[in-house]
C-alpha positions as a Python dict, from the first residue, in 0.01 Angstrom:
ca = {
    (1, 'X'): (0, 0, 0),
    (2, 'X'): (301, -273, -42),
    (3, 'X'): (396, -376, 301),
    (4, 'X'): (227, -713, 408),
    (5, 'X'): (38, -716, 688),
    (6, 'X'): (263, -969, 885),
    (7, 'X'): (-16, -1085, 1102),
    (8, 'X'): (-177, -1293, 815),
    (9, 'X'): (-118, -1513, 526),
    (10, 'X'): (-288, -1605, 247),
    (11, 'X'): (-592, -1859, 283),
    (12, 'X'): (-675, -1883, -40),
    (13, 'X'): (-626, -2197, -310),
    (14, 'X'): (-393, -2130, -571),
    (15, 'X'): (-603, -1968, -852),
    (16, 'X'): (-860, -1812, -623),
    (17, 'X'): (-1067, -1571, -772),
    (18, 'X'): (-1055, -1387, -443),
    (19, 'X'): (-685, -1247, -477),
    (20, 'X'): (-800, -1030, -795),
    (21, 'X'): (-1115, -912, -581),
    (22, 'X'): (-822, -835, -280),
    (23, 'X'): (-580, -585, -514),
    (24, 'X'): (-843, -409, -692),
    (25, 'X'): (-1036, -340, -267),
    (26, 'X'): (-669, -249, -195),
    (27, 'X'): (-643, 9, -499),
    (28, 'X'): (-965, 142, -430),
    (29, 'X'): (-923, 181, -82),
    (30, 'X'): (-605, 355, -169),
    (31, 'X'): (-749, 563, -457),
    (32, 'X'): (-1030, 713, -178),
    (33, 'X'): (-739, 831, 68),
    (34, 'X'): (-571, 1009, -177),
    (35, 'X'): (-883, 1161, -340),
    (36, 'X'): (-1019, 1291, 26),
    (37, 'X'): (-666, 1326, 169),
    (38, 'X'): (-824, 1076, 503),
    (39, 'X'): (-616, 812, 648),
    (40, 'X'): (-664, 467, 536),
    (41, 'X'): (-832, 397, 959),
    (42, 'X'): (-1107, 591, 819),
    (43, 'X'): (-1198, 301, 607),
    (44, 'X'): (-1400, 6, 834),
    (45, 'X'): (-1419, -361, 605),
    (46, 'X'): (-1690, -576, 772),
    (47, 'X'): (-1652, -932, 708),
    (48, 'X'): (-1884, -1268, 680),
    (49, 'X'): (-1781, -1621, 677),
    (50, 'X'): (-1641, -1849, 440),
    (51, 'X'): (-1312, -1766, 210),
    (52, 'X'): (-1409, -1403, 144),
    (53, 'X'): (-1419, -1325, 564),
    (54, 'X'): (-1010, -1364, 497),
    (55, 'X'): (-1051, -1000, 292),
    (56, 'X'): (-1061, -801, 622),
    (57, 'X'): (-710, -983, 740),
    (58, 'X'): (-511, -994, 441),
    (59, 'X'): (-513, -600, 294),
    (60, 'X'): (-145, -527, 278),
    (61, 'X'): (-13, -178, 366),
    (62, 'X'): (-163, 4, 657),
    (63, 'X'): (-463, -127, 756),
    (64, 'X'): (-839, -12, 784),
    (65, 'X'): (-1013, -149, 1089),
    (66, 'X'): (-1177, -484, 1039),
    (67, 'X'): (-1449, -681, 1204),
    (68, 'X'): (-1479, -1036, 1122),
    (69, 'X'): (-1865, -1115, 1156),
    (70, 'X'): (-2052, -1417, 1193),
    (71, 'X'): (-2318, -1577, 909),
    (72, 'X'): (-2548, -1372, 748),
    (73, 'X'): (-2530, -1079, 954),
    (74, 'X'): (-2271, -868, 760),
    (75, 'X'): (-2517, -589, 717),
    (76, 'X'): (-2688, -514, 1086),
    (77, 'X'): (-2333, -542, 1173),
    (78, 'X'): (-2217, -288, 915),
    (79, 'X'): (-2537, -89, 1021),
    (80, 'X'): (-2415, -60, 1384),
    (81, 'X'): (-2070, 69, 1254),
    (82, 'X'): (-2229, 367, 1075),
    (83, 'X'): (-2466, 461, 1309),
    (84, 'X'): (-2158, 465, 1568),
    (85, 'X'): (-1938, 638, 1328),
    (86, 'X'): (-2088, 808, 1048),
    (87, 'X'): (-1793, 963, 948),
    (88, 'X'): (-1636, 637, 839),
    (89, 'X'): (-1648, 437, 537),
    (90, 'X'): (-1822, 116, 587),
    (91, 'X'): (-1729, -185, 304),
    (92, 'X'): (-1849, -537, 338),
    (93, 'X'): (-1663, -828, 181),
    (94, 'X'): (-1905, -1139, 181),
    (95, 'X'): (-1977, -1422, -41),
    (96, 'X'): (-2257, -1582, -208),
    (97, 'X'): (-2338, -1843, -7),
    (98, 'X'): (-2299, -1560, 288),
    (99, 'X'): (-2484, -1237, 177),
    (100, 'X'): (-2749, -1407, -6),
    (101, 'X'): (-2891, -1739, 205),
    (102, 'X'): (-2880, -1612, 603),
    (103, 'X'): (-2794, -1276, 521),
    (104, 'X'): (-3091, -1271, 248),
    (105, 'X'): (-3352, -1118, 480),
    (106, 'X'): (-3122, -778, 562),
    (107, 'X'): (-3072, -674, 159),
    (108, 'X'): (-3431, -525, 182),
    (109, 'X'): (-3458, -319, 508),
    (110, 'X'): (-3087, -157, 433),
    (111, 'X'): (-3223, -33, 78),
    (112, 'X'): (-3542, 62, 177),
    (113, 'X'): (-3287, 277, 458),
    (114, 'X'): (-3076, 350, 141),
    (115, 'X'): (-2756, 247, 415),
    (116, 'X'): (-2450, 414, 350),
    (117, 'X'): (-2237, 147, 319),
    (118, 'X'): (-2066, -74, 7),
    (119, 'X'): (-2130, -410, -7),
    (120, 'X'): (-1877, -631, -228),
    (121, 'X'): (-1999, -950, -330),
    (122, 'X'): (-1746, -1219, -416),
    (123, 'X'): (-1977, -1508, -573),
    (124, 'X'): (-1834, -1861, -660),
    (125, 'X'): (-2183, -2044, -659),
    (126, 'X'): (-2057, -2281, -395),
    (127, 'X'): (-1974, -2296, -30),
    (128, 'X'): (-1613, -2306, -51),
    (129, 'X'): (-1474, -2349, 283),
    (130, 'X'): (-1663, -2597, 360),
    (131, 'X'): (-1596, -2848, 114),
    (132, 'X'): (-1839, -2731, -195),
    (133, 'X'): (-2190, -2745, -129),
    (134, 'X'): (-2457, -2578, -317),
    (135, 'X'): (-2541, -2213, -250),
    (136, 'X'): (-2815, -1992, -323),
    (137, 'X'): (-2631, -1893, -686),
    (138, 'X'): (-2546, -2232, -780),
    (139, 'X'): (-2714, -2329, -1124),
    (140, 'X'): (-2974, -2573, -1188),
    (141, 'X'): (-2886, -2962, -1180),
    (142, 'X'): (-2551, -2819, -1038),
    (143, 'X'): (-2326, -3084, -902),
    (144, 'X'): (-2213, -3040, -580),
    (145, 'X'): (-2107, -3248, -223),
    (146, 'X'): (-2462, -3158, -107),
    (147, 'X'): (-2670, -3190, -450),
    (148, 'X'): (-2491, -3520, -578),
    (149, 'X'): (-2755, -3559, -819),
    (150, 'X'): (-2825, -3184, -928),
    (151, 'X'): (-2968, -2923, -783),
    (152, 'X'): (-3331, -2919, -784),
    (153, 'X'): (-3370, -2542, -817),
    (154, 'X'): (-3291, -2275, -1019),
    (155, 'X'): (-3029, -2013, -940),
    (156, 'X'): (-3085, -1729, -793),
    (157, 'X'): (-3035, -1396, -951),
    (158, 'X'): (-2872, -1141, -728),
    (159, 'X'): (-2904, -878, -941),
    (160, 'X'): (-3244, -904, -1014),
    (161, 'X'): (-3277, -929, -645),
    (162, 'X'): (-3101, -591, -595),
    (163, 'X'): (-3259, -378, -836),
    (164, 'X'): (-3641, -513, -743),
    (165, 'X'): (-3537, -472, -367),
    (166, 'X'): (-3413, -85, -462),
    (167, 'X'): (-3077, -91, -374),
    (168, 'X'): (-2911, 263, -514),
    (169, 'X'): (-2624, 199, -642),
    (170, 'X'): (-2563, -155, -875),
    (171, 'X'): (-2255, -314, -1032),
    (172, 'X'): (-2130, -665, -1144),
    (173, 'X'): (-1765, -718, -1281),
    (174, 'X'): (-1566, -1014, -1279),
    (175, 'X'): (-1292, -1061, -1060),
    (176, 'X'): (-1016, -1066, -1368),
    (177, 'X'): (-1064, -739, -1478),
    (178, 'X'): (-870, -619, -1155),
    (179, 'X'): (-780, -198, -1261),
    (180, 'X'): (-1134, -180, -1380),
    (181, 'X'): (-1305, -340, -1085),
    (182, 'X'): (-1095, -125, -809),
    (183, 'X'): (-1239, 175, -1043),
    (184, 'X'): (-1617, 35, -950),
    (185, 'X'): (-1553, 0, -614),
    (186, 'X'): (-1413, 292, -542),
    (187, 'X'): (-1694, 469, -772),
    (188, 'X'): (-1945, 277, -529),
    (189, 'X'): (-1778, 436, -229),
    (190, 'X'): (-1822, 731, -331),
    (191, 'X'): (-2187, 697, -370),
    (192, 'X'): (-2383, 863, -94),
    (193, 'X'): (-2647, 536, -10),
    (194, 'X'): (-2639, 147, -61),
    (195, 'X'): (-2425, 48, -265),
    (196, 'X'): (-2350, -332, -410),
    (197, 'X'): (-2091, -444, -609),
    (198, 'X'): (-2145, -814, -736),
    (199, 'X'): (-1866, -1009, -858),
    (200, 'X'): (-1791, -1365, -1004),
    (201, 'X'): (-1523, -1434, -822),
    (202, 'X'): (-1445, -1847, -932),
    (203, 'X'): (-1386, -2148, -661),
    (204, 'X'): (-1090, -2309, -871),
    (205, 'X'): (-1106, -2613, -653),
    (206, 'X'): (-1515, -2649, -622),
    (207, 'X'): (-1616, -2453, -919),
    (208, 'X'): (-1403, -2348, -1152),
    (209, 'X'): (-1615, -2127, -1397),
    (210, 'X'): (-1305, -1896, -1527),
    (211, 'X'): (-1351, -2104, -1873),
    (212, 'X'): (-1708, -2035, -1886),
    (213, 'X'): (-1681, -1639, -1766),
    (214, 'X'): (-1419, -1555, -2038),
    (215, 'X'): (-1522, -1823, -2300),
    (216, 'X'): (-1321, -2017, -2541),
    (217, 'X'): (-1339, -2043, -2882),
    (218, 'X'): (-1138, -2305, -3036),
    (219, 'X'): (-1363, -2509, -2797),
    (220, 'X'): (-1696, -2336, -2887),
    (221, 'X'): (-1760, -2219, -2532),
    (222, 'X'): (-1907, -1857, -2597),
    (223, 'X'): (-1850, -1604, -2320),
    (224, 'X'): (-2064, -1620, -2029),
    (225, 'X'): (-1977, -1222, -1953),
    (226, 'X'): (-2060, -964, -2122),
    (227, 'X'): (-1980, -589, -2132),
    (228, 'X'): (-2229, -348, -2055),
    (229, 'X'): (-2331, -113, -2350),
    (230, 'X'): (-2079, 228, -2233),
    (231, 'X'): (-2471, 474, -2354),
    (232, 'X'): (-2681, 261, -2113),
    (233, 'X'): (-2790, 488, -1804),
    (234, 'X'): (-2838, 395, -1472),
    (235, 'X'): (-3106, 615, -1400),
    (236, 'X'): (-3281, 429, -1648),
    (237, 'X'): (-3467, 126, -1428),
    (238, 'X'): (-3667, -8, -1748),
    (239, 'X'): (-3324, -90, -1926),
    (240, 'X'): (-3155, -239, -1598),
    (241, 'X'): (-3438, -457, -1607),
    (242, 'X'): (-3323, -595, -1912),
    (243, 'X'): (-2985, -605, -1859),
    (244, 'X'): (-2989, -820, -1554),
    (245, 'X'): (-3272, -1063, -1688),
    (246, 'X'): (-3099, -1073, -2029),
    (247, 'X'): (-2863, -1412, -1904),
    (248, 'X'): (-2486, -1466, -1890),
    (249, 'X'): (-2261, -1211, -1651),
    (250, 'X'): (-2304, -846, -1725),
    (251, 'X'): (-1975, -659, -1652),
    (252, 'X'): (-2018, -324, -1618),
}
């Protein structure tokens, strides 16, 4: 997959956590056609608003169908594609401030359906596009252009969110780790039900946390993410209970 799609350019700000979410969708996406020996048009990407919707444009090589939705309503839209088409695979690109305010109400009727679609999640705690406002994942006292004094509330925790609303299949990466992350996603196509992949995926020009994620210590900054024991098992709800109330990013 190396010729640019000529249509499109990058939208993106330099830095953009977005463009390591992009190659590792692209090497998935690649990795599933030659593992079931289908044409990359049997791959559908479903897009929301804000910088993430640019995901369905800018895959280079040839190119899966896309459908560039409107707010919040990534995943009735996705739902319509696989009830149409069953025989396709359905992937949603959205973003936090996307997939988890509007789009908020849909997460639960699509897991109690167990929806056979992947859902990846490119969070940046901030509406981006639109000139850095607070979204649902923004952190407490957070400063942004619509909470100039803080944000009064708490963050919300997606994956907490996920696993009490019993969505199947559950990952969260970073969007640095770019070989391991296509691995996830393409794992989480290949699971037969919902499936979400949730990734911190940094605003450099709104929110840069990149410092925070990977930590720094000649500045005493300890590492925000975390890797996910390689013994824990999924099947095991108790311990993913733990693991996404236990703080920081979980990676794995």
């Amino acid at each position: 997959m190396s010729v640019k799609n000529p249509e499109y350019d990058f939208k993106w700000c330099p830095g953009c956590g977005d463009f390591g979410v992009r190659r590792a969708l692209e090497a998935a996406i690649e990795q599933r056609r030659v593992e079931t020996e289908l044409p990359v048009e049997n791959n559908v990407i479903v897009a929301g608003i804000g910088c993430s919707g640019n995901m369905v444009h800018l895959l280079e090589g040839p190119q899966p169908y896309g459908l560039h939705g409107i707010h919040g309503r990534t995943l009735p839209i996705a739902l319509g594609v696989k009830m149409g088409r069953p025989d396709l695979n359905v992937v949603i690109v959205a973003g936090d401030g996307d997939f988890l305010s509007i789009g908020n109400e849909h997460i639960g009727p699509q897991a109690a359906r167990n929806l056979d679609v992947t859902v990846v999640i490119m969070d940046n705690a901030v509406y981006g596009l639109t000139k850095g406002q607070s979204s649902p994942t923004t952190k407490l006292d957070g400063i942004t252009s619509s909470t100039p004094y803080g944000k009064p509330e708490a963050a919300l925790n997606p994956l907490a969110l996920y696993l009490t609303l019993g969505v199947s299949y559950i990952a969260s990466h970073v969007s640095t780790k770019v070989r391991d992350l296509g691995n996830v996603i393409a794992d989480a196509m290949n699971h037969e039900g919902f499936s979400i992949v949730h990734v911190q995926s940094p605003c450099t020009t709104y929110n840069n946390t990149f410092m925070e994620l990977k930590g720094n210590v000649r500045q005493g900054i300890p590492p925000l993410a975390w890797d996910i024991p390689e013994q824990h098992d999924p099947s095991d709800y108790e311990a993913a209970q733990e693991i996404v109330n236990q703080g920081g990013v979980p990676v794995g």
